[in-house]
C-alpha positions as a Python dict, from the first residue, in 0.01 Angstrom:
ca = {
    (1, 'X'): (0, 0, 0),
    (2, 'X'): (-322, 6, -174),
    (3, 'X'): (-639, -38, 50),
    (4, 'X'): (-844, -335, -31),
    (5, 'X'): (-1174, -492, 68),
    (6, 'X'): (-1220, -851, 67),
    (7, 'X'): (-1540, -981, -161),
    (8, 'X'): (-1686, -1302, -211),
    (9, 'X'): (-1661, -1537, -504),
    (10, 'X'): (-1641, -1874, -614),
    (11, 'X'): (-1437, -2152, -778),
    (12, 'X'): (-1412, -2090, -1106),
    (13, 'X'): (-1649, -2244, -1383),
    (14, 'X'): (-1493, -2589, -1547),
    (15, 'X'): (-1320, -2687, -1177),
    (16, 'X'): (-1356, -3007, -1056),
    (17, 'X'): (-1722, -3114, -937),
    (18, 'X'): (-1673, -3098, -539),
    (19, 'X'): (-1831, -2964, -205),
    (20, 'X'): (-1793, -2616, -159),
    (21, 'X'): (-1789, -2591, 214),
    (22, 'X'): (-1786, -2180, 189),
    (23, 'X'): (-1780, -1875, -64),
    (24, 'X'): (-1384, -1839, -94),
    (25, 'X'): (-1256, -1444, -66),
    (26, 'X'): (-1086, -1253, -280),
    (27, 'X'): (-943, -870, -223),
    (28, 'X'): (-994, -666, -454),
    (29, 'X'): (-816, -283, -453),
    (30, 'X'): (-1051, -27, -386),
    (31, 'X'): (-864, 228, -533),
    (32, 'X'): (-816, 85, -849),
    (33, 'X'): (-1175, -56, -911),
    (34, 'X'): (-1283, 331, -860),
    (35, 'X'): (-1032, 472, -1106),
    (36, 'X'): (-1151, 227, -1329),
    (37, 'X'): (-1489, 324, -1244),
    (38, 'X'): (-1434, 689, -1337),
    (39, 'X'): (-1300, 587, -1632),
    (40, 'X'): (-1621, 442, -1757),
    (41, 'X'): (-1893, 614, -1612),
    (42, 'X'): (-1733, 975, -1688),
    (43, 'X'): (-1762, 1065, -1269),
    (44, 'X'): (-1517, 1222, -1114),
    (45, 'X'): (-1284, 1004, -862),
    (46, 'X'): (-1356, 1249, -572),
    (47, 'X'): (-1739, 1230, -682),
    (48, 'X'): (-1770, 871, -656),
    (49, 'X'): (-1576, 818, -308),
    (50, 'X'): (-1861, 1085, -185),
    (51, 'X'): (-2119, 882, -346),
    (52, 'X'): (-2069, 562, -179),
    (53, 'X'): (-1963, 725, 129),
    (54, 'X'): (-2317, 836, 146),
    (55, 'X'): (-2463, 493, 105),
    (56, 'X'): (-2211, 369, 302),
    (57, 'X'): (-2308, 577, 644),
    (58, 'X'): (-2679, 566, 491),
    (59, 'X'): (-2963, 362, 581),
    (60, 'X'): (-2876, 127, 327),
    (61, 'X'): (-2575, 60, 478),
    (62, 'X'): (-2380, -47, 177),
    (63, 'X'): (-2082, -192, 155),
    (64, 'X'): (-1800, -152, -118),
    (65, 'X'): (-1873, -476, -295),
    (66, 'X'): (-2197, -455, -284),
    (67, 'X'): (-2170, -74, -458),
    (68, 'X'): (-1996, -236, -743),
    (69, 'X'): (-2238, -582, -748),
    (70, 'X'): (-2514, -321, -759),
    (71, 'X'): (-2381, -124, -971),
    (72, 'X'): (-2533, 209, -772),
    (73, 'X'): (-2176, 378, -956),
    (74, 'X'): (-2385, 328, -1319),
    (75, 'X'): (-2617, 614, -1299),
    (76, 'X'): (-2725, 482, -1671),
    (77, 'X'): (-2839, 174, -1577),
    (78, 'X'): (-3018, 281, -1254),
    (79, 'X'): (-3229, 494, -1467),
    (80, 'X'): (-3316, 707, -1210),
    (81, 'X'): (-3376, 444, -929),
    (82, 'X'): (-3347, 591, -608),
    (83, 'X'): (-2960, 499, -459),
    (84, 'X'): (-3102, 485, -74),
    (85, 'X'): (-3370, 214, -153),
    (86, 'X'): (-3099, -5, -187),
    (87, 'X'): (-2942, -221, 129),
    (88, 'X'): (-2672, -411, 217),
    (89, 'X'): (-2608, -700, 401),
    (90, 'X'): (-2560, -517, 734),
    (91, 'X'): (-2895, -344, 674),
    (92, 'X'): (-3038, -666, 585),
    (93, 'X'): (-3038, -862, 898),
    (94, 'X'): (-3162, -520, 1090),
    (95, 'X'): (-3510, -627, 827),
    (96, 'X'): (-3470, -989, 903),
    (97, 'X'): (-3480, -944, 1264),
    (98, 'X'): (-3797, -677, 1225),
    (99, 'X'): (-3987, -892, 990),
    (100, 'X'): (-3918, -1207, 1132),
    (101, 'X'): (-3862, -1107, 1485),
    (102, 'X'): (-3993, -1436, 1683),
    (103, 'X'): (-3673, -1656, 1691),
    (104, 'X'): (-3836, -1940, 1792),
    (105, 'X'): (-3966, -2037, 1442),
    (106, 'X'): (-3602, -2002, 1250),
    (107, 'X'): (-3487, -2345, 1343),
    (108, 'X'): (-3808, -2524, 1182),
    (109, 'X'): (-3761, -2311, 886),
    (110, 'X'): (-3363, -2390, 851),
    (111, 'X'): (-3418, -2787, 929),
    (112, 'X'): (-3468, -2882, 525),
    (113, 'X'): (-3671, -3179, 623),
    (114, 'X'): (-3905, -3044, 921),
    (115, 'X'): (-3938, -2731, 699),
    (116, 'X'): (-4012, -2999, 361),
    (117, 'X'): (-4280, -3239, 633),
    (118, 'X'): (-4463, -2913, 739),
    (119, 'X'): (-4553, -2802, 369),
    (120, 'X'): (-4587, -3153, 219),
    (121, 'X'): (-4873, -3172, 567),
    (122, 'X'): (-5053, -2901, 402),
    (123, 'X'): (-5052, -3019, -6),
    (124, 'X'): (-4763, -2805, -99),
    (125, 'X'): (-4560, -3032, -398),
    (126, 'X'): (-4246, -3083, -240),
    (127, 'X'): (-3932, -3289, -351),
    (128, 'X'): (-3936, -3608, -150),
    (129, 'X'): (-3639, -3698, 73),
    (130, 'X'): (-3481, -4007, -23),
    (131, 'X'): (-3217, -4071, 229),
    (132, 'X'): (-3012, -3884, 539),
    (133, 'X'): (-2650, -3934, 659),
    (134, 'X'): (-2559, -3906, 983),
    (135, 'X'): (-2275, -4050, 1176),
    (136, 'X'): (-2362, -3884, 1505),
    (137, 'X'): (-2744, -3934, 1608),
    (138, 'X'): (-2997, -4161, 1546),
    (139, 'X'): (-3125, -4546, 1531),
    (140, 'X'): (-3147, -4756, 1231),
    (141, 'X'): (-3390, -4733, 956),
    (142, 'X'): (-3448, -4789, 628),
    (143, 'X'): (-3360, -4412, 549),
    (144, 'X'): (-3134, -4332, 751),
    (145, 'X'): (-2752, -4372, 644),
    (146, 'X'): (-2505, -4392, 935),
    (147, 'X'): (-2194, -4521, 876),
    (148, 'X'): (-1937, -4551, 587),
    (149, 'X'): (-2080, -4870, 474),
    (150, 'X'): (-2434, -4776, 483),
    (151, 'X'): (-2310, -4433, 246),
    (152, 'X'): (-2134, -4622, 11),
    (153, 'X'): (-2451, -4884, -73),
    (154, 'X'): (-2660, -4592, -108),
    (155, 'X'): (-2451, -4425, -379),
    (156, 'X'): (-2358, -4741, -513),
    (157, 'X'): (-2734, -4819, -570),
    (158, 'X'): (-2837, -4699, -941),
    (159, 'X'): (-3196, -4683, -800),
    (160, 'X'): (-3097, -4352, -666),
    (161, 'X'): (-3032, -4143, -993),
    (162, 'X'): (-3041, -3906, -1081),
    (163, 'X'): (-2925, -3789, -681),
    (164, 'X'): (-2909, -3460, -559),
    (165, 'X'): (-2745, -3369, -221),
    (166, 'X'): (-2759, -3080, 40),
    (167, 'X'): (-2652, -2993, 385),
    (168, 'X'): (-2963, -3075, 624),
    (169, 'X'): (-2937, -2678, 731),
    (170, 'X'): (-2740, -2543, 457),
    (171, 'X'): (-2784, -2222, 239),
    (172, 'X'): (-2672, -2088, -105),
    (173, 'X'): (-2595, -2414, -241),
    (174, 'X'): (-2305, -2492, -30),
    (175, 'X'): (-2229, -2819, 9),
    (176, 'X'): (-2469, -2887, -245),
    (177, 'X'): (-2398, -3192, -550),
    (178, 'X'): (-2538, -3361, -827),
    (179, 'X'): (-2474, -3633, -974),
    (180, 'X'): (-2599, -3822, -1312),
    (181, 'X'): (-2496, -4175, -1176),
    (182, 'X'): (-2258, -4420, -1032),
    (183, 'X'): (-1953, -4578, -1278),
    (184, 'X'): (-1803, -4889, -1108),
    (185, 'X'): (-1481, -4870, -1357),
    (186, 'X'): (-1374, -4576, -1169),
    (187, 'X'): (-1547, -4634, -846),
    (188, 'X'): (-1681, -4196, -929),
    (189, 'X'): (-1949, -4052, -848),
    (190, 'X'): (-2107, -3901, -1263),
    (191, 'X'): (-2210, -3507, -1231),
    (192, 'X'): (-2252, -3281, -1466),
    (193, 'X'): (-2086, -3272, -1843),
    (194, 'X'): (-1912, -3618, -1749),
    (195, 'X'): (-1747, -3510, -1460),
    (196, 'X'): (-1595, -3717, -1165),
    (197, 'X'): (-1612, -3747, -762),
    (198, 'X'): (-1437, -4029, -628),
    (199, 'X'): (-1664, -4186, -419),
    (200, 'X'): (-1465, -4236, -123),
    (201, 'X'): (-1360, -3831, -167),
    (202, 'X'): (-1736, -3758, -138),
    (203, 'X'): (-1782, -3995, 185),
    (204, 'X'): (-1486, -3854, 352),
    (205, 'X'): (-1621, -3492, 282),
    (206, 'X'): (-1906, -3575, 393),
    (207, 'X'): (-1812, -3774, 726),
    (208, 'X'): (-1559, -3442, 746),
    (209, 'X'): (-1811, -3167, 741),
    (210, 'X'): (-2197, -3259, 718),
    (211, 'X'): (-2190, -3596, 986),
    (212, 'X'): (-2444, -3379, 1191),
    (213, 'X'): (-2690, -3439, 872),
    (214, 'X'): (-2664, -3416, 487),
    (215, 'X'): (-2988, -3444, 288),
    (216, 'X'): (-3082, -3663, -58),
    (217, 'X'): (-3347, -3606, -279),
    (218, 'X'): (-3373, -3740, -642),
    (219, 'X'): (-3316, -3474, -880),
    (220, 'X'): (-3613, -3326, -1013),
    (221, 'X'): (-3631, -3294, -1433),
    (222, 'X'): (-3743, -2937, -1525),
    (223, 'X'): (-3999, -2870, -1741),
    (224, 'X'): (-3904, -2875, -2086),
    (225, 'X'): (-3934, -2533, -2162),
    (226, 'X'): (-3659, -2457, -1937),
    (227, 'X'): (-3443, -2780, -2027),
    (228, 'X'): (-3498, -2609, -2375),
    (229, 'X'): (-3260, -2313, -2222),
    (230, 'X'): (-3059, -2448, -1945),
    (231, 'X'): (-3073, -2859, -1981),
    (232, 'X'): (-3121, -3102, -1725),
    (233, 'X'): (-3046, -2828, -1409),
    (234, 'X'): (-3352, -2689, -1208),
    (235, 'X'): (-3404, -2274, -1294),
    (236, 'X'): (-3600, -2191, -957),
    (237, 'X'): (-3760, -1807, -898),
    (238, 'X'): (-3720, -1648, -596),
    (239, 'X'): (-4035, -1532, -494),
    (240, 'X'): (-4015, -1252, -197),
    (241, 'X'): (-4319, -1252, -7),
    (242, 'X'): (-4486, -1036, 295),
    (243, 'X'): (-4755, -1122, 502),
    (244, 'X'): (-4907, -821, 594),
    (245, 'X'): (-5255, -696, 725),
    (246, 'X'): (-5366, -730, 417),
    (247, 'X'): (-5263, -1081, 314),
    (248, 'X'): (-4957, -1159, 144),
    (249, 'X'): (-4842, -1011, -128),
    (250, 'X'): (-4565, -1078, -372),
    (251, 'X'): (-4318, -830, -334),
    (252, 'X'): (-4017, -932, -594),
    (253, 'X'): (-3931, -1205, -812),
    (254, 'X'): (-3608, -1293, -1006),
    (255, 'X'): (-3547, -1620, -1160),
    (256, 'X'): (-3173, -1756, -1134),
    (257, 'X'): (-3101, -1972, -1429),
    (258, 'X'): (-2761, -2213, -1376),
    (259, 'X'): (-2463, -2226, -1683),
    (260, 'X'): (-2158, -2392, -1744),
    (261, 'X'): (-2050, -2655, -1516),
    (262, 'X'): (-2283, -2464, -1246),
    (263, 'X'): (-2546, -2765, -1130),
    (264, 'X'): (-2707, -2522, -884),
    (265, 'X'): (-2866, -2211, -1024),
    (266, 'X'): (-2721, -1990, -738),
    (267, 'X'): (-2596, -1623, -871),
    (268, 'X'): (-2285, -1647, -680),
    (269, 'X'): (-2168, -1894, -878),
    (270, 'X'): (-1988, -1783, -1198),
    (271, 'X'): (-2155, -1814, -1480),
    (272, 'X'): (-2481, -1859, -1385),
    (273, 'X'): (-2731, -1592, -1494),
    (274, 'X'): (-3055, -1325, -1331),
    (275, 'X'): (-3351, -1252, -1491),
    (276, 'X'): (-3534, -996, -1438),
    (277, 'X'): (-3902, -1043, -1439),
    (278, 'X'): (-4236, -905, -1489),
    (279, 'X'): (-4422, -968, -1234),
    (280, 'X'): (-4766, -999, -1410),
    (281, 'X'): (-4697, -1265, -1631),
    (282, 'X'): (-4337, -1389, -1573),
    (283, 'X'): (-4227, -1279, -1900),
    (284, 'X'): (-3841, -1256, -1873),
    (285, 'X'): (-3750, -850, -1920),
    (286, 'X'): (-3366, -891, -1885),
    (287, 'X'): (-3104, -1132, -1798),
    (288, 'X'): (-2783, -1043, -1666),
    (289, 'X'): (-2409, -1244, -1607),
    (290, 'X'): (-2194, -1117, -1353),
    (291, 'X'): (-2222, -822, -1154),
    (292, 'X'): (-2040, -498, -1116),
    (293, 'X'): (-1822, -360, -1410),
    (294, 'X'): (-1786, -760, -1501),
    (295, 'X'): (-2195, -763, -1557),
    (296, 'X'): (-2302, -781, -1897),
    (297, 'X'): (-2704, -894, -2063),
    (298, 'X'): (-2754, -1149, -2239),
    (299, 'X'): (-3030, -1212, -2501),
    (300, 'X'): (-2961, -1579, -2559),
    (301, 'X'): (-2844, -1844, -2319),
    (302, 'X'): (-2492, -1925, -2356),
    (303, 'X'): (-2442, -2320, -2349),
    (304, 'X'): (-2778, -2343, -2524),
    (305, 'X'): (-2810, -2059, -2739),
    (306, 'X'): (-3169, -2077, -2637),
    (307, 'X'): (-3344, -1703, -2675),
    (308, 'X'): (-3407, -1632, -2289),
    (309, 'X'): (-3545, -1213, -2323),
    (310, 'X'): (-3953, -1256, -2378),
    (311, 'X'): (-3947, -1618, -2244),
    (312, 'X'): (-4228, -1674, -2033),
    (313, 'X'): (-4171, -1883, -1719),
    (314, 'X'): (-4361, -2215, -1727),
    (315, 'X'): (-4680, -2219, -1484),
    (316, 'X'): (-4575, -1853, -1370),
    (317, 'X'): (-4968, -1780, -1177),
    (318, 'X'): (-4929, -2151, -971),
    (319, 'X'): (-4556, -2050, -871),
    (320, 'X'): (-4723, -1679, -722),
    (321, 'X'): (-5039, -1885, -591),
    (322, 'X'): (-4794, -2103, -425),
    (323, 'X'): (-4560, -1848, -260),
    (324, 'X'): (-4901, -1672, -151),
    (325, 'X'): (-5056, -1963, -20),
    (326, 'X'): (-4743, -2062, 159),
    (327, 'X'): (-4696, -1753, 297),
    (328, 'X'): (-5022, -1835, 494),
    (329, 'X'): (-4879, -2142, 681),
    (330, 'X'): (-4611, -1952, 916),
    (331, 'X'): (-4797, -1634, 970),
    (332, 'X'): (-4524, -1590, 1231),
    (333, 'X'): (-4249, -1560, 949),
    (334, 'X'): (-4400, -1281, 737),
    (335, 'X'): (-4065, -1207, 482),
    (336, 'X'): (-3969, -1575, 296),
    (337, 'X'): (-3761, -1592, 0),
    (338, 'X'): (-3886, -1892, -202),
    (339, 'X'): (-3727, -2104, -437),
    (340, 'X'): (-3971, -2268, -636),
    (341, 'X'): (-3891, -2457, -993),
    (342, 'X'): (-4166, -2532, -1263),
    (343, 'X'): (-4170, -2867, -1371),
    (344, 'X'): (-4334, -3089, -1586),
    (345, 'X'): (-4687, -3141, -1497),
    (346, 'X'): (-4646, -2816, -1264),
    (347, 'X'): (-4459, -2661, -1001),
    (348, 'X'): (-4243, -2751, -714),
    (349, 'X'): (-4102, -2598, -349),
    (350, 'X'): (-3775, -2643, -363),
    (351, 'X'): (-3691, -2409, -56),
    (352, 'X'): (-3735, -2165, 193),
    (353, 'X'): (-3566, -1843, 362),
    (354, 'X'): (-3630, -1686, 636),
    (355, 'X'): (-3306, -1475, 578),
    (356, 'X'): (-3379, -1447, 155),
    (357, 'X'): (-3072, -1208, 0),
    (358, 'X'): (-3223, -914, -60),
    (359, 'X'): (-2954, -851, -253),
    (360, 'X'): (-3086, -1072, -561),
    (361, 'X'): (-3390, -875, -645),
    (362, 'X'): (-3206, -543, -598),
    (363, 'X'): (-2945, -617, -880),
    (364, 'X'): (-3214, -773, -1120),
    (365, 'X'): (-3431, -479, -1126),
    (366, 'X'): (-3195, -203, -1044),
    (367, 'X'): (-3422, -64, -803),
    (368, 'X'): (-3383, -118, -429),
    (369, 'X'): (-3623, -307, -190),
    (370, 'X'): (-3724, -3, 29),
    (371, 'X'): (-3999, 124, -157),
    (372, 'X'): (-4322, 257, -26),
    (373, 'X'): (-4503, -88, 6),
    (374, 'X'): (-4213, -291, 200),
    (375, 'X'): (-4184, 4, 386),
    (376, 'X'): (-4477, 29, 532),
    (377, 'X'): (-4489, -361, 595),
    (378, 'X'): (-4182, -325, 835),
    (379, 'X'): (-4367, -27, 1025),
    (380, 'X'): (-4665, -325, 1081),
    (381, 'X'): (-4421, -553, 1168),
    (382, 'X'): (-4258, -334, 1419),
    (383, 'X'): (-4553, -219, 1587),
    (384, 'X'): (-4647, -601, 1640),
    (385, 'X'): (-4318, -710, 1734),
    (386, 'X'): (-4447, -410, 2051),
    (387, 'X'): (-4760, -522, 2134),
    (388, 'X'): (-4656, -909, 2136),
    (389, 'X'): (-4345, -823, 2370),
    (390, 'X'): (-4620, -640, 2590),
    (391, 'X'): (-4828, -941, 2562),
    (392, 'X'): (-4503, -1126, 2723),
    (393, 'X'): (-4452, -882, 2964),
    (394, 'X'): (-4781, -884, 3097),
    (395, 'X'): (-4823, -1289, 3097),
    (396, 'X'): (-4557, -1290, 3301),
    (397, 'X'): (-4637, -1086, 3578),
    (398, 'X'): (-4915, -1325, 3632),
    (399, 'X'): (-4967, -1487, 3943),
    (400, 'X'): (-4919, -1861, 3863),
    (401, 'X'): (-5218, -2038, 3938),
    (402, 'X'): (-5177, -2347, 4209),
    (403, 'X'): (-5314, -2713, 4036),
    (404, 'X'): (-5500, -2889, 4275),
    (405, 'X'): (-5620, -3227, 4266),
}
């Protein structure tokens, strides 16, 4: 039998509007997807199973899917971009852990509305929250939802549209929805190109998998240069920053731009497109659909037909001031992946990561994240992550001191 790796993907585009609770697997056959490989690219079979086997057992510590989603087989379209720059997953979490190496701070970061009251505190334009559910903690208030009844009103409530909603500590979108509005003739919740949630379907999902706390915001309108391209959906850049000696620094951007029935703009979503960016003036230098041998660019945007190549991102220097500046606030949490959106009248933090996918950047530039700058801002970080343990180690071999009176 054919050997086969198992990847991750996503419901197909035009499906139902619903809560995707995970990234569903697929397996794809590892032999076949290098003899098609060969086939295009001109390399030998043997050659290519010794090419990822090096990046495989390398620092980078790729894995096969993400050799195709990067596309390190495509010598062409690396243009000479060094192969070991590039990481995987398993590699990531080893920079996670160095960058961002006091624990302690990760569960602020990952609570959505601690992280969204600490950097509204400070000035930072934030989305507001509007309501939470939660069936398993907490005392009445005017904001709080907490039983079946209380859901229902809310959604019922036209006040409340356009609604988005999240998972209080969710990532990539999952268990993310959005929805246009409520229609009473079918008792459905209205999302995206006219389609419908029944509203007791969302409440029991919800009650099912998110009763520890599910977040609602309105949904912000984009500005109109980007509903120009993509319609009424936010297009947020991800904005990779380090804190280093120096000050932060912005280290990569992409901007991931939703499509078809996608209402979040996350990659891993068919459909939905990458930009790559320059990082000067957030002109748009190439936008990409898919990944692997399935990835093709794209000039114009394909529900739109908007031209996307030489677009210029809307308030592109107060999205970088704002990842800089924010950078500043948890100096404790020196790599962040931020998703910020422009807007009309601005800009807007939509989110933070303490974990970002390092991934993203890599396949928009085709050119890994170890390069000589983020290299040298994990040696920093590993020689503090030293002298703070020693710090520890030496606080605690202090004699306690007795109170007295």
């Amino acid at each position: 039998m054919e050997p086969a790796v198992e990847i991750k993907s996503a419901p197909e585009v035009g499906e139902a509007l619903s809560i995707d609770i995970a990234r569903p697997t697929q397996s794809i056959a590892l032999l076949t997807e290098l003899q098609q490989i060969a086939a295009a690219t001109g390399a030998s079979y043997l050659g290519l199973i010794r090419d990822y086997a090096k990046l495989a057992f390398g620092p980078g510590k790729i894995a096969f899917d993400e050799y195709l989603a990067l596309r390190l087989y495509d010598n062409q379209f690396l243009a000479g971009a060094d192969k070991r720059a590039f990481v995987g997953l398993e590699a990531s979490r080893k920079i996670w852990l160095k960058a961002n190496y006091q624990l302690a701070f990760y569960s602020l970061v990952e609570n959505k509305i601690a992280a969204t009251a600490l950097f509204a505190a400070y000035g930072f334009p934030v989305i507001p929250t509007l309501a939470l559910f939660c069936n398993q903690v907490g005392r009445q208030t005017p904001d709080l939802l907490r039983d079946d009844d209380e859901l229902r009103h809310f959604l019922m409530d036209s006040r409340n549209f356009p609604l988005f909603g999240k998972p209080l500590d969710g990532d990539q979108s999952l268990g993310s929805a959005s929805f246009d509005r409520y229609d009473a003739t079918s008792d459905s919740l209205i999302g995206a190109r006219g389609t419908e949630t029944p509203l007791e379907v969302y409440i029991a999902e919800l009650k099912t998998h998110y009763g520890s706390g599910y977040l609602f915001q309105h949904r912000m309108r984009p500005h109109a240069a980007v509903r120009a391209i993509c319609g009424e959906r936010l297009a947020t850049v991800r904005a990779l920053t380090i804190l280093t000696k120096a000050g932060p620094k912005l280290q990569r951007a992409c901007w991931k731009i939703p499509a078809g029935n996608n209402a979040a703009d996350n990659f891993w979503r068919p459909g939905n497109l990458l930009a790559q960016l320059d990082l000067a003036s957030g002109r748009v230098l190439r936008v990409i659909r898919g990944v692997g041998t399935s990835a093709e660019e794209l000039l114009h945007h394909p529900d739109t037909g908007a031209p996307m190549v030489g677009t210029v991102i809307p308030h592109w220097r107060e999205i970088v001031d704002l990842a800089l500046e924010g950078a500043k606030v948890l100096p404790d949490v020196t790599l962040i992946g931020w998703d910020i959106a422009p807007v009309d009248g601005g800009v807007v933090l939509v989110e933070l990561n303490h974990t970002p996918d390092l991934k993203l950047p890599q396949i928009a530039d085709a050119r890994g994240i170890m390069d000589e700058t983020f290299k040298k801002f994990l040696a920093e970080r590993e020689q503090h992550a030293e002298e703070w343990k020693r710090r520890m180690r030496a606080s605690a071999r202090k004699p306690m001191v007795e109170m007295r009176a």
